[in-house]
N, C-alpha and C positions, 0 to 999 in steps of 0.2 A: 356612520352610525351602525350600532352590533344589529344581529338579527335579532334579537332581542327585546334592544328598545324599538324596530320597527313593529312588531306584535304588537307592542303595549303591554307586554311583560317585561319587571322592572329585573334584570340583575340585581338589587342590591335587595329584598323583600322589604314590603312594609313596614313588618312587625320589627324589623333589626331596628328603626327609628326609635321604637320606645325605650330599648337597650343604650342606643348610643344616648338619647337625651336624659337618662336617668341619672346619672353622676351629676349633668347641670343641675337640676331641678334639687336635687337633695342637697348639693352644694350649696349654694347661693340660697333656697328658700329655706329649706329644711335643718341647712346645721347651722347657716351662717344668720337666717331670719327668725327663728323657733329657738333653736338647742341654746345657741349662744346667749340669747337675750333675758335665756330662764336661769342658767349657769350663774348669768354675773347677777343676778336681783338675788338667788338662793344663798350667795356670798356675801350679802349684802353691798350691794353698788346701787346707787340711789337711779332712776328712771332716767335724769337728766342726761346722766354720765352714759347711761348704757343708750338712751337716742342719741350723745354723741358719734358715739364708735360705730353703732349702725351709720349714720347718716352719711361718713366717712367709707365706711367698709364698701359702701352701693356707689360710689364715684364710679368703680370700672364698670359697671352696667349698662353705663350710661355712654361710658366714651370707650367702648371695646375698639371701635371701625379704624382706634387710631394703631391698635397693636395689631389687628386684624389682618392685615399686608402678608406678614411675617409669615402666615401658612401657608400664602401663596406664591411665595420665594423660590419652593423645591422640593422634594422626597414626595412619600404616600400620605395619602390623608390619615390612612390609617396609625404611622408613627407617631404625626402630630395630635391622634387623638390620647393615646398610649400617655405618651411622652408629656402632655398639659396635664390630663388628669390623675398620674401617677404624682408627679411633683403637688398638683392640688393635696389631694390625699394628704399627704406630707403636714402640705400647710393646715390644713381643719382640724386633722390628729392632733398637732402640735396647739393649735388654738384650741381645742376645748381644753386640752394640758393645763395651758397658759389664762383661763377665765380665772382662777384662782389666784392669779398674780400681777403683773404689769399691766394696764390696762394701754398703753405705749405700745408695748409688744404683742398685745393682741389685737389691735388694730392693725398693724403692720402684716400682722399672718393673717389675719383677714383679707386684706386689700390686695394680697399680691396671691393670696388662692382663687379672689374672685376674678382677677387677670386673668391667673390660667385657664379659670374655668371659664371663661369668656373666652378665650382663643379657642381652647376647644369647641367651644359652641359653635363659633366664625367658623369651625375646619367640617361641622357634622351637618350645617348648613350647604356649603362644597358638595357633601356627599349628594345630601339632596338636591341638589341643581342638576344630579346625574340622571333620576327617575326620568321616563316618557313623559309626558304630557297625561296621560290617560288615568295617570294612578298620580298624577301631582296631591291630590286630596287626601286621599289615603294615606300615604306619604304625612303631610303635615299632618294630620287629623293621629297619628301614632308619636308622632315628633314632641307635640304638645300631650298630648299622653304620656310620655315617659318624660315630659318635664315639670308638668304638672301635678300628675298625679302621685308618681315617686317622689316629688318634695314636699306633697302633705302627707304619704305614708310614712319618707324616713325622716319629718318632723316630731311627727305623733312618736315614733316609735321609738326615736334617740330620748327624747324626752322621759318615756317610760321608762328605759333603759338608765337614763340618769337616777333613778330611783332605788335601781337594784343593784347598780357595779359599782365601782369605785374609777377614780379619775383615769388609772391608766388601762384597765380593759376599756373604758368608756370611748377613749382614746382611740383604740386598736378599732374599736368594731365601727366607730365614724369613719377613719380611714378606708376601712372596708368598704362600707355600703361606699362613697365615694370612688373607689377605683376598680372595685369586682364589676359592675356592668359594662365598663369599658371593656372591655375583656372582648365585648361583644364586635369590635372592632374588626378583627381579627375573619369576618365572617365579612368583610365590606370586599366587591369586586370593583376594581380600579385600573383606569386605564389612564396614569401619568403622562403629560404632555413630553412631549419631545425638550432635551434638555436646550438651552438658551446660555451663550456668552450672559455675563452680569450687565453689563450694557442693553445688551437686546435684549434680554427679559425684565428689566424697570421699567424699557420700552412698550412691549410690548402687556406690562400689567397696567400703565398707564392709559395706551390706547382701550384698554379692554372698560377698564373704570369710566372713561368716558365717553365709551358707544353706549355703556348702560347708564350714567348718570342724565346724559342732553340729549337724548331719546323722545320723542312726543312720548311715547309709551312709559317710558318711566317717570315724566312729567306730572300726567292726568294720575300717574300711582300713588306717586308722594302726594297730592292734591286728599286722594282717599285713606291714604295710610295717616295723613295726621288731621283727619277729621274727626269728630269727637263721639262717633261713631265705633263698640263693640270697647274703648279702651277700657269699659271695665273697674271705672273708680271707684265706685259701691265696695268694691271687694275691701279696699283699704281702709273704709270706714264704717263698715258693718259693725264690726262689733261696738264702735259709738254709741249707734243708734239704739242699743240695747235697752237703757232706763225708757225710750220711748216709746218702746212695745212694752215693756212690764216683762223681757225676756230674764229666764234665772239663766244662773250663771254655767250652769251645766249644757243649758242649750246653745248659749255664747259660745262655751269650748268648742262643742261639735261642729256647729254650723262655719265656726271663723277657722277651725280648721280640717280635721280628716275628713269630714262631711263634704263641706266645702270645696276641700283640693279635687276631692273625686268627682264631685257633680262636675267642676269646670275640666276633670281630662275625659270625662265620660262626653260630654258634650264635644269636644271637641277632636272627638274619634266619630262619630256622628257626623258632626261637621264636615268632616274629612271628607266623607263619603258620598257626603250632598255637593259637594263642589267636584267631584268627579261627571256629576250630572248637566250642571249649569256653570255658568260663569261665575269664577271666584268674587267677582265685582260686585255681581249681583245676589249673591249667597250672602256676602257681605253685609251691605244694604239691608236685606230681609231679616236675616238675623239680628241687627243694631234695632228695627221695628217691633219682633220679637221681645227684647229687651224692655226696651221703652214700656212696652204696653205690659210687662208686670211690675216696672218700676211707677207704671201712672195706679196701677192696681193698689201699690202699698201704698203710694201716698194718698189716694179718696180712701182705702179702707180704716175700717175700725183697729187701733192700735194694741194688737192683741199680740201676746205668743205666738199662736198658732201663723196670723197674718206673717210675721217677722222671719219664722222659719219658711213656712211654704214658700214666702214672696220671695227669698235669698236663694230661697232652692232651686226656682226656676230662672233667676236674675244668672246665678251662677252657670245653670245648666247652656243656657243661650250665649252667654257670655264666653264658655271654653267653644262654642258653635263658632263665633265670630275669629278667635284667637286661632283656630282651624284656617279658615277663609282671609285671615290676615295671611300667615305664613305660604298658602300656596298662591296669591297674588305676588307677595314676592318673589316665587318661582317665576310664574309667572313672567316677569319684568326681567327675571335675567333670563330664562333662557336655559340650553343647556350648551354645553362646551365649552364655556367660559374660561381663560387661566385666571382669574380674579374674582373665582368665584366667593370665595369665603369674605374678601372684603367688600364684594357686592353685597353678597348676603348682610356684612354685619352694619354697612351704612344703610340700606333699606331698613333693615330691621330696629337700626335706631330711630328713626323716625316715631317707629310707636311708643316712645316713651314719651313723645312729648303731650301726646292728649293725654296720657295716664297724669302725666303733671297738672295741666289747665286746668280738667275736667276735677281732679281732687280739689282744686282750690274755687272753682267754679259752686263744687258741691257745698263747699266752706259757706261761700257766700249767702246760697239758698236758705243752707240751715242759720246764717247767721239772722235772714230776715225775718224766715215762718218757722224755724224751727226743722220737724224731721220732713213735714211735708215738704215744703220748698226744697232742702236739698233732693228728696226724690222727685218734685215736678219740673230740676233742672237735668235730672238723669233720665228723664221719662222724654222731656222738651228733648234734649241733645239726641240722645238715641231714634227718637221716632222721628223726630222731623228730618233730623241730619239723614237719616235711613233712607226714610222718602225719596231726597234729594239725590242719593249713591242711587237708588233703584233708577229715578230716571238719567240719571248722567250713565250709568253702564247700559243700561235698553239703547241709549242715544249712540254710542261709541261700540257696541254690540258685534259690530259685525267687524269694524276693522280690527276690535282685539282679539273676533276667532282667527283671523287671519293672519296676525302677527303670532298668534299663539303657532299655527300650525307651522307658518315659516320658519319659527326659531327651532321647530321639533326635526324639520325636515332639514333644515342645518347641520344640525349634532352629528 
């Protein structure tokens, strides 16, 4: 281990997190969830067609851990982050191009820039498995800030920019914001593993996946990672709910998006911070409680504008708190020194997509019985009680996860 990470001063800073995760974020949320879906309705493509192509485009989100390997193969993280989100670029350039035409070929550039950009993610997660112990929080709490936040600013912003240029600067300057933060790569300190026959390196990526897969400790993780706790599915239906507060359409915009994106990366650089303090478990937990109790807020309150924005704003604010405290529990669980880090990182990290699914349809059901209250008193119900539950499961387990926390640091 460097004299470095024995400090608890990270090599690689913080803030370079929000740099490397900015290309994700604008990617996948920003040009491929915003730009694009406003692109093909401006050209007239009917809603149905264009939740097609989304619904197709979001497959690799879902199943990155299966390309994920692929970083952990050989070279610098750094190339492979260069090297993903350079070709990404390519891909989103050429699909905003292409929202004017083939609706075939824009799906196809979609789906295989969201791969890239999902490799890279899997490689900048890697990076972060390198941080100490000490600054795990921080660390993620910037991570989800430059993924967050950058994809509700280079949403809002291409959007506006769709207004004023024509398709092929429009073009140019997606590709940009998409592959200029990566740039920031280039600033990552790295210490590659000693090179492996191809034999003993499948070997040995295999042995690595499954010291962190059948682990008691990564056990009890996945148990918390896909509890319905922090996943945050308000966020995909907020703007629904609008007719039910009497919200105008001007305050939908904001809140569903630039408003929104920030409050959840600002929360969760906050978050970051809180979890350098306490146990990401327990940060966790507290936070999903947090949540609860302003989603039980909106649903007893009077159905008002005011209600609808306040209540989103701080659902939001706790909710990037949580998104914070997810990602450094998955630190957490791997550990540092890993050679399969990135596909540790990206099977962990799938996991939380699966409450984001449950809990949307869960929400369905709420709303389907009481309308907007039931869907929020099953986000209030999940969040707070699920919370409860993480707070004493982590108090209870407390002491052997400081302990495994410190042995995997003194490992590295």
């Amino acid at each position: 281990m460097s004299q470095a990470a024995k400090s608890g001063v990270s090599e690689n800073p913080t803030w370079l997190f929000v740099a490397l995760a900015a290309p994700g974020g604008i990617a996948s949320w920003g040009i491929a969830g915003l730009l694009i879906p406003f692109l093909l309705r401006k050209h007239g493509v009917s809603v149905d067609r264009i939740a097609a192509v989304s619904a197709v485009a979001t497959i690799p989100n879902a199943w990155s851990f299966l390309w994920s390997p692929v970083a952990d193969l050989g070279g610098k993280r750094r190339t492979w982050i260069l090297f993903t989100n350079g070709l990404a670029a390519v891909c989103f350039g050429v699909a905003v191009w292409e929202a004017s035409g083939s609706l075939e070929v824009l799906t196809v550039l979609l789906v295989a820039g969201n791969v890239l950009s999902s490799l890279g993610g899997s490689t900048i997660g890697a990076v972060l498995t390198t941080v100490p112990a000490e600054v795990r929080g921080r660390s993620s709490g910037c991570y989800q800030l430059g993924n967050l936040g950058a994809g509700a600013i280079g949403g809002g912003a291409s959007i506006s920019l769709a207004g004023a240029l024509g398709t092929g600067p429009l073009s140019l300057a997606v590709a940009a914001a998409v592959f200029l933060p990566a740039l920031a790569a280039f600033r990552i300190v790295e210490r590659p593993h000693p090179h492996l026959p191809a034999l003993a390196l499948f070997r040995a990526l295999a042995r690595d996946v499954r010291d962190v897969l059948w682990s008691w400790r990564a056990l009890a993780g996945v148990v918390i990672l896909c509890s319905p706790v922090g996943a945050g599915a308000l966020t995909n239906l907020i703007s629904s709910l609008a007719p039910d507060f009497h919200a105008p359409s001007s305050e939908v915009a904001w809140i569903t998006g630039l408003g929104g994106g920030l409050l959840l990366g600002i929360g969760s650089l906050l978050g970051g911070h809180i979890c350098d303090r306490i146990d990401s478990r327990t940060a966790y937990g507290l936070f999903g409680i947090f949540a609860g109790v302003v989603a039980l807020w909106m649903a007893l309150g009077s159905h008002t504008p005011f209600l609808y924005g306040a209540g989103y704003a701080g659902y939001a604010l706790f909710t990037g708190f949580a998104y914070a405290a997810f990602t450094a529990m998955v630190l957490d669980i791997l550990g540092q020194g890993r050679r399969a880090a990135a596909t540790g990182f990206s099977v962990l990290g799938s996991f939380g997509n699966l409450p984001v699914s449950y809990m949307t349809w869960l929400d369905g059901v709420g709303y389907k019985h009481t309308g907007a209250r039931g869907l929020l008193g099953v986000e209030a119900l999940a969040n707070g009680a699920g919370g409860l539950l993480l707070v004493l499961f982590a108090r209870f387990y407390a002491r052997r996860w400081r302990t495994a926390k410190l042995e995997s640091t003194a490992a590295a």
